[in-house]
Backbone as numpy.savetxt, mean C-alpha at the origin, in Angstrom:
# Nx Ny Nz CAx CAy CAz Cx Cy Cz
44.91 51.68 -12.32 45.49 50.42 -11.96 45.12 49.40 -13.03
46.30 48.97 -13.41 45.94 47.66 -14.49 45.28 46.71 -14.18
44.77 45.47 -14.80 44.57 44.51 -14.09 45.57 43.01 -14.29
45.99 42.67 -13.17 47.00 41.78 -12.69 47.01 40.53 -13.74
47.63 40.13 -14.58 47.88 39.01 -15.79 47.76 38.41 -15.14
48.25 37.82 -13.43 48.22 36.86 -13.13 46.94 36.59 -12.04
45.91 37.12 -12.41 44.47 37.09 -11.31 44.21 36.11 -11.84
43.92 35.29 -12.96 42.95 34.10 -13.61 43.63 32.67 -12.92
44.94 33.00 -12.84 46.16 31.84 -12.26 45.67 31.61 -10.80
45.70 32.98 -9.93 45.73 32.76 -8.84 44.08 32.86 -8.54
43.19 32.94 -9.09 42.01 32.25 -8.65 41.34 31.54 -9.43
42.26 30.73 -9.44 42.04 29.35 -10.38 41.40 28.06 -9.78
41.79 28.32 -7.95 41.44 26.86 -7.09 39.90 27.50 -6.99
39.64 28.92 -6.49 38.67 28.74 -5.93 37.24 29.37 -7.67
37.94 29.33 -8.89 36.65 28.94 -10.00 36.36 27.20 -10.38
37.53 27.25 -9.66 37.64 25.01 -9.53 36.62 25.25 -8.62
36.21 25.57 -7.77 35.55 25.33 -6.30 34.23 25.72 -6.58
33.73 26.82 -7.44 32.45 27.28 -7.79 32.24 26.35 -8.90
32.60 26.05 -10.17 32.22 25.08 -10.63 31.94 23.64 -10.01
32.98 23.13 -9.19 32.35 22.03 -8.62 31.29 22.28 -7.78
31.13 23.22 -7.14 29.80 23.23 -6.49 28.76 23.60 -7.17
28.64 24.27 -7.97 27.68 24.12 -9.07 27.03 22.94 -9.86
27.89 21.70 -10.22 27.98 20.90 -10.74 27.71 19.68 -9.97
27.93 19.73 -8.14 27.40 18.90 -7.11 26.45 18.88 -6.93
25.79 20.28 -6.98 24.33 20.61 -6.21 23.43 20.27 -7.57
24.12 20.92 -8.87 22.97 20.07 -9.75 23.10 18.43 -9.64
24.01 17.64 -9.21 23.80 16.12 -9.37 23.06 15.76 -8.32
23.08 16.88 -7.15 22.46 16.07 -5.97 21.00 16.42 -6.56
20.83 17.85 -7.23 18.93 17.70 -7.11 18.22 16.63 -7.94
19.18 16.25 -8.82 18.91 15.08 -9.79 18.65 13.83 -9.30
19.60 13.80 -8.26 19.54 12.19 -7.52 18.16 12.03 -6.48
18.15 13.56 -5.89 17.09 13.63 -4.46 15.47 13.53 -5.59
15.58 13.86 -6.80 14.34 13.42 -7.68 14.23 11.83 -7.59
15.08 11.55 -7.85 15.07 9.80 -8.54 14.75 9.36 -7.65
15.47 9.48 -5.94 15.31 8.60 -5.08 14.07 8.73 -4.68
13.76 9.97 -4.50 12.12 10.53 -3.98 11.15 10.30 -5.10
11.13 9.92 -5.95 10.49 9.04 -6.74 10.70 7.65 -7.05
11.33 7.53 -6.63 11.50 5.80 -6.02 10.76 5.19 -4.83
11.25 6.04 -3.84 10.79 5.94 -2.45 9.10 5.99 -2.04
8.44 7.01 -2.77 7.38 7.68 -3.27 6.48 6.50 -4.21
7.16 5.48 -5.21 6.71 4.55 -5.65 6.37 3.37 -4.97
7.37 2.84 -4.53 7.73 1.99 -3.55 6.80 1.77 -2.39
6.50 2.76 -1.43 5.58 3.56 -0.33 3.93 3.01 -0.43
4.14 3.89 -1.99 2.49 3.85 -2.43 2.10 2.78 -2.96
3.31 1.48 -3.59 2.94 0.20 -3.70 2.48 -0.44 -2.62
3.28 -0.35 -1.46 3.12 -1.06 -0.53 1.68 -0.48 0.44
1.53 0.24 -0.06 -0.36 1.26 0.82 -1.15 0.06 -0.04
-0.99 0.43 -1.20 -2.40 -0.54 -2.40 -2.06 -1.85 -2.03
-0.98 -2.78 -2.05 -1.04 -3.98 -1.74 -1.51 -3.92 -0.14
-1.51 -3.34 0.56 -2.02 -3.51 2.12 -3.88 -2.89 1.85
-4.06 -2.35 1.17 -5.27 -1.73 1.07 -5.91 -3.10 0.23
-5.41 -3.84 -0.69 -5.84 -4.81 -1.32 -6.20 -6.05 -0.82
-5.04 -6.34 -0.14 -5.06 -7.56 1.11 -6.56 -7.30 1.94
-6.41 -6.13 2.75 -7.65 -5.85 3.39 -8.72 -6.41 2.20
-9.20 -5.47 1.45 -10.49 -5.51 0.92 -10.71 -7.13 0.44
-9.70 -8.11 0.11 -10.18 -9.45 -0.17 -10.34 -10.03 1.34
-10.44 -9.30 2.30 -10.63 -9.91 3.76 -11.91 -9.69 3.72
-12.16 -8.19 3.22 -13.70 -7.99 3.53 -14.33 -9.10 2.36
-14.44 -9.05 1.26 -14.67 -10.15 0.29 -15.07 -11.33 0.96
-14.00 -11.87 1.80 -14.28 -12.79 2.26 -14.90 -13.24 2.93
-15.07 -12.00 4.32 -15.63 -11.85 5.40 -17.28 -11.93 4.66
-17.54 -10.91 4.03 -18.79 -10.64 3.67 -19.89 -11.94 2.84
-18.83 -12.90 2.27 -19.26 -14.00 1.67 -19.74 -15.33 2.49
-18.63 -15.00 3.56 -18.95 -16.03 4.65 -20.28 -15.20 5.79
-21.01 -13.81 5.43 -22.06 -13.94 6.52 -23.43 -14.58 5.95
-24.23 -14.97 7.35 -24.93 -15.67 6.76 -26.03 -15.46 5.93
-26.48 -13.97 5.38 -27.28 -13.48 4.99 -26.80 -13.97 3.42
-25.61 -13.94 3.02 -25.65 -14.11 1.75 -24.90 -15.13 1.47
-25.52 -16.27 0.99 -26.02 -17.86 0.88 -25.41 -17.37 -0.89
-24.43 -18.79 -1.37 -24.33 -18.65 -2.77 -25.93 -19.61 -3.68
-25.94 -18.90 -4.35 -27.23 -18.98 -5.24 -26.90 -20.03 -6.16
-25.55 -21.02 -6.36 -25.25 -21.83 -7.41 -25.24 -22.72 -6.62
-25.90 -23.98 -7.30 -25.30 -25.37 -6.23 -24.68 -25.96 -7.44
-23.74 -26.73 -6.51 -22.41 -27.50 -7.20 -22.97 -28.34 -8.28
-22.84 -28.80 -8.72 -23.18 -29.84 -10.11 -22.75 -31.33 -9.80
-22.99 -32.10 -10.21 -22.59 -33.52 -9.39 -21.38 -33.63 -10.18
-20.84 -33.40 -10.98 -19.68 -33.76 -11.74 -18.67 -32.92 -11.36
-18.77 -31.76 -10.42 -17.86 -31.01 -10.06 -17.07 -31.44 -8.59
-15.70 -31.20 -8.39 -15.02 -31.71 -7.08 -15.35 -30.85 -6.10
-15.81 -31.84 -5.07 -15.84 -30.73 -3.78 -15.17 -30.10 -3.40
-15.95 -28.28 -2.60 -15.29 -27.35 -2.50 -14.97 -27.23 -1.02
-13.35 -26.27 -0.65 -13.89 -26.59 0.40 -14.59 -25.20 1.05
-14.74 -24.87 2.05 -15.68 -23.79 2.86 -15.50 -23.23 3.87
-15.47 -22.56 4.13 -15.50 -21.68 5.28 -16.47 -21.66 6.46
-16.40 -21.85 7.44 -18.06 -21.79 8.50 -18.51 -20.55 8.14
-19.97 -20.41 8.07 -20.43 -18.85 8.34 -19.99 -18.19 9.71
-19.98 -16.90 9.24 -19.81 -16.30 10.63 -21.13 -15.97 11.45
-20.99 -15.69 12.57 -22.61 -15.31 13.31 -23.17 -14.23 12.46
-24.70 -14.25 12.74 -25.70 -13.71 12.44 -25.40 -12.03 13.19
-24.99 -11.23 13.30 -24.39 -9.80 14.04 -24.83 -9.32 13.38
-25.83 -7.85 13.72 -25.43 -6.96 12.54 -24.26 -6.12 12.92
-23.78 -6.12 13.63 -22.62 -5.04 14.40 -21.20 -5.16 13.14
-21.37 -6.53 13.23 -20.18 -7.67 12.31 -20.82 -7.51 10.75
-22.09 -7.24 10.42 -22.18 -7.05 9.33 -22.00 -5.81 8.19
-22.59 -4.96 9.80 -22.23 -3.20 9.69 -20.49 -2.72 9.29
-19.53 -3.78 10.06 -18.49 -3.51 10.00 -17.56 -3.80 8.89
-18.18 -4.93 8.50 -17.66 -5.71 7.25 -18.02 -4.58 6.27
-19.17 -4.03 6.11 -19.76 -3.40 4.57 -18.92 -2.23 4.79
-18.85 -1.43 5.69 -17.58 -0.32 6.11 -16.60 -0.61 5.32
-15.57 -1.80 5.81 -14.41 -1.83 5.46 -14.01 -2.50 3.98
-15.42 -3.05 3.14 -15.37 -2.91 1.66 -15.20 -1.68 1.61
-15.88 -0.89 1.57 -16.39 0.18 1.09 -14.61 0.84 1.55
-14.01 0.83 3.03 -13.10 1.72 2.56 -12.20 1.26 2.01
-12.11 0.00 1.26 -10.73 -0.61 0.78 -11.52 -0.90 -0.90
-12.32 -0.64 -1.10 -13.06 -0.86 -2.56 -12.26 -0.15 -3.21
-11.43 -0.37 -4.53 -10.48 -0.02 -5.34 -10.87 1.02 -6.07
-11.85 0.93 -6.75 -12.46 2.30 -7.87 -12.96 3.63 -7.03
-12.74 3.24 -5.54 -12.84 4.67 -5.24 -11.82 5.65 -4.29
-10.81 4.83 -4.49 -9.07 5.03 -4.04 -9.00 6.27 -5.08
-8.51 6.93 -4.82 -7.69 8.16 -5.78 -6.37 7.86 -5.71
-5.93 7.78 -6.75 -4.63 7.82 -7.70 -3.29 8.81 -7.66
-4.22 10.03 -7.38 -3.74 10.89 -7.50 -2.80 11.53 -6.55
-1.18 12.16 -7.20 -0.27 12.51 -6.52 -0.42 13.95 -5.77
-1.72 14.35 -5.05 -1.44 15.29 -4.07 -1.62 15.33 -3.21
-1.57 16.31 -1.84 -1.27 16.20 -0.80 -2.53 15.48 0.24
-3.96 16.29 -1.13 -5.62 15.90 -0.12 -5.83 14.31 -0.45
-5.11 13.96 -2.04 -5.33 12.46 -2.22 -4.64 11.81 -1.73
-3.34 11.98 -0.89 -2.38 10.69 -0.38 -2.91 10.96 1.28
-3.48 11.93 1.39 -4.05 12.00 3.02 -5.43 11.64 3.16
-6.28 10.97 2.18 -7.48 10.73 2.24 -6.69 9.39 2.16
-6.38 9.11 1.11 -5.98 7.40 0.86 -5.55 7.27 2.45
-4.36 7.56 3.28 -3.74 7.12 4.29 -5.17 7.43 5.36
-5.51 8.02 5.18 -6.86 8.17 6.70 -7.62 6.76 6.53
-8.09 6.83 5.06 -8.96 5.43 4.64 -8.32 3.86 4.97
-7.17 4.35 5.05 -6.47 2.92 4.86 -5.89 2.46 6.75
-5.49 3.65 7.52 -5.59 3.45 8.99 -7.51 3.23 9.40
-8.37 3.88 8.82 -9.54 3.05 9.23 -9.84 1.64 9.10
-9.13 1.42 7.67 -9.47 0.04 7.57 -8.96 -1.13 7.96
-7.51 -0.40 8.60 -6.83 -1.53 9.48 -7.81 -1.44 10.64
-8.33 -0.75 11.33 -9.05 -0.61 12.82 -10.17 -1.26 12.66
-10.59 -1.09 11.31 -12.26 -2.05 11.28 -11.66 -3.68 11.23
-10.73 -3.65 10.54 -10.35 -5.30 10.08 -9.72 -5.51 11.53
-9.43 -5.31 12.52 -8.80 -5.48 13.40 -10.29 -5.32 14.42
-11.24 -4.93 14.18 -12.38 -5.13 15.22 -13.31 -6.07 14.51
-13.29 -6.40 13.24 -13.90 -8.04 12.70 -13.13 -9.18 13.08
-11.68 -9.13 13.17 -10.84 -10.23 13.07 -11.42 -11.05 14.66
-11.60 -9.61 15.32 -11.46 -10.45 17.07 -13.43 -10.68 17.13
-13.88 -10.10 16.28 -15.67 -10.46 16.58 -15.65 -11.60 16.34
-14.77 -11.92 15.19 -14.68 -14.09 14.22 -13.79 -14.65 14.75
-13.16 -14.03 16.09 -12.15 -15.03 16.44 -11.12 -15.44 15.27
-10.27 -14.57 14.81 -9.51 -14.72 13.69 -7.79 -13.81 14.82
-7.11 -14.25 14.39 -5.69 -13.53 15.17 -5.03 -12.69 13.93
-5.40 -11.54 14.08 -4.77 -10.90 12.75 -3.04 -10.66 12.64
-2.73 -10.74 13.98 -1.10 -10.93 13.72 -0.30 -11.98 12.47
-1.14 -13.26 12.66 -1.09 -14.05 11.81 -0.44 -13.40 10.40
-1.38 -12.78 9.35 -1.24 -11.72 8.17 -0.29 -10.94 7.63
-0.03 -9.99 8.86 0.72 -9.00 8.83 2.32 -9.63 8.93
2.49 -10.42 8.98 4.25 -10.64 8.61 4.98 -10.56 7.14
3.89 -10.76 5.93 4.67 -10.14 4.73 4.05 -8.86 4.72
4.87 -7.86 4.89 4.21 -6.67 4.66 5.09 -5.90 3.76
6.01 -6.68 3.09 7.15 -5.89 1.91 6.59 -5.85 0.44
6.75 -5.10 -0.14 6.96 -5.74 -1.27 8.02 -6.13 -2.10
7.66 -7.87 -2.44 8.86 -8.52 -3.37 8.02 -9.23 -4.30
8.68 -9.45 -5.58 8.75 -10.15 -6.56 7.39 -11.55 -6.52
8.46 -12.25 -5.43 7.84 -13.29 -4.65 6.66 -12.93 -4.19
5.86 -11.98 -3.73 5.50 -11.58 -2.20 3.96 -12.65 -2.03
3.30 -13.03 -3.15 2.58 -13.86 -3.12 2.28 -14.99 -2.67
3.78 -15.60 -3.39 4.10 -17.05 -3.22 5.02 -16.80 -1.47
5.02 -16.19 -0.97 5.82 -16.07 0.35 4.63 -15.98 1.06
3.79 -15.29 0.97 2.39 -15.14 2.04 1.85 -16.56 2.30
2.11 -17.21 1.46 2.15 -18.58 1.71 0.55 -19.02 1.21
0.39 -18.21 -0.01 -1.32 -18.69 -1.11 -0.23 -19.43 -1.85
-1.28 -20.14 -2.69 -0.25 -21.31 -3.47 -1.05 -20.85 -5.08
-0.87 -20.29 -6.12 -1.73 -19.68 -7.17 -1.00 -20.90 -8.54
């Protein structure tokens, strides 16, 4: 049996049909990279800026207890500052504060894109909402307050409503 001159004609729609699907599925794995590395960027910005926010809470928290008194006095030529009340004398509140440096302290965040480093970062970073959320109510602080920019934008600074 010969083969038919006209086989290339008549399966012509469906090598149209394997090439385009060939040629879909490579654009889609191309795109499902980009976006998932977008998304993936994006994500992990918004963990470090929430992990960051925290740790200048603890900063703060920890500056205002009363054990540690600043060691500089103002200079007479300098404008008054203003201050914060100390917080009570606790160690419960002091115990909790040094915790939640420690889990929002930057140089010991891992960086790194795998599965044990983005699940250590996320464990560390749900603790440190729970500690900052059991200091906020020891100082009488309303942490709802905070949490309304929680995006990241451009702006996101000047929207939190610090004035730099």
């Amino acid at each position: 049996m010969e083969d038919d001159p006209f086989e290339d004609v008549l399966n012509l729609e469906d090598q149209f049909y394997q090439n385009g699907y060939k040629q879909g599925q490579a654009d889609g794995e191309k795109a499902g990279r980009i976006e998932g590395r977008s998304l993936g960027l994006e994500k992990g910005y918004q963990k470090f800026m929430e992990s960051g926010r925290l740790h200048g809470k603890a900063i703060v928290w920890a500056n205002r207890l009363p054990g540690l008194k600043s060691r500089t006095s103002p200079q007479s030529g300098e404008s008054q500052q203003q201050t914060l009340p100390p917080l009570p004398n606790n160690p419960r509140l002091e115990k909790n504060v040094t915790t939640l440096f420690a889990l929002t302290e930057p140089d010991s965040l891992s960086t790194e894109n795998t599965d044990e480093a983005v699940s250590d970062f996320d464990d560390r970073l749900k603790r440190a909402e729970g500690k900052a959320k059991v200091i906020e109510k020891m100082v009488g602080e309303d942490h709802k307050k905070d949490h309304g920019q929680k995006t990241a934008s451009p702006g996101g600074v000047k929207n939190a409503g610090l004035d730099l």
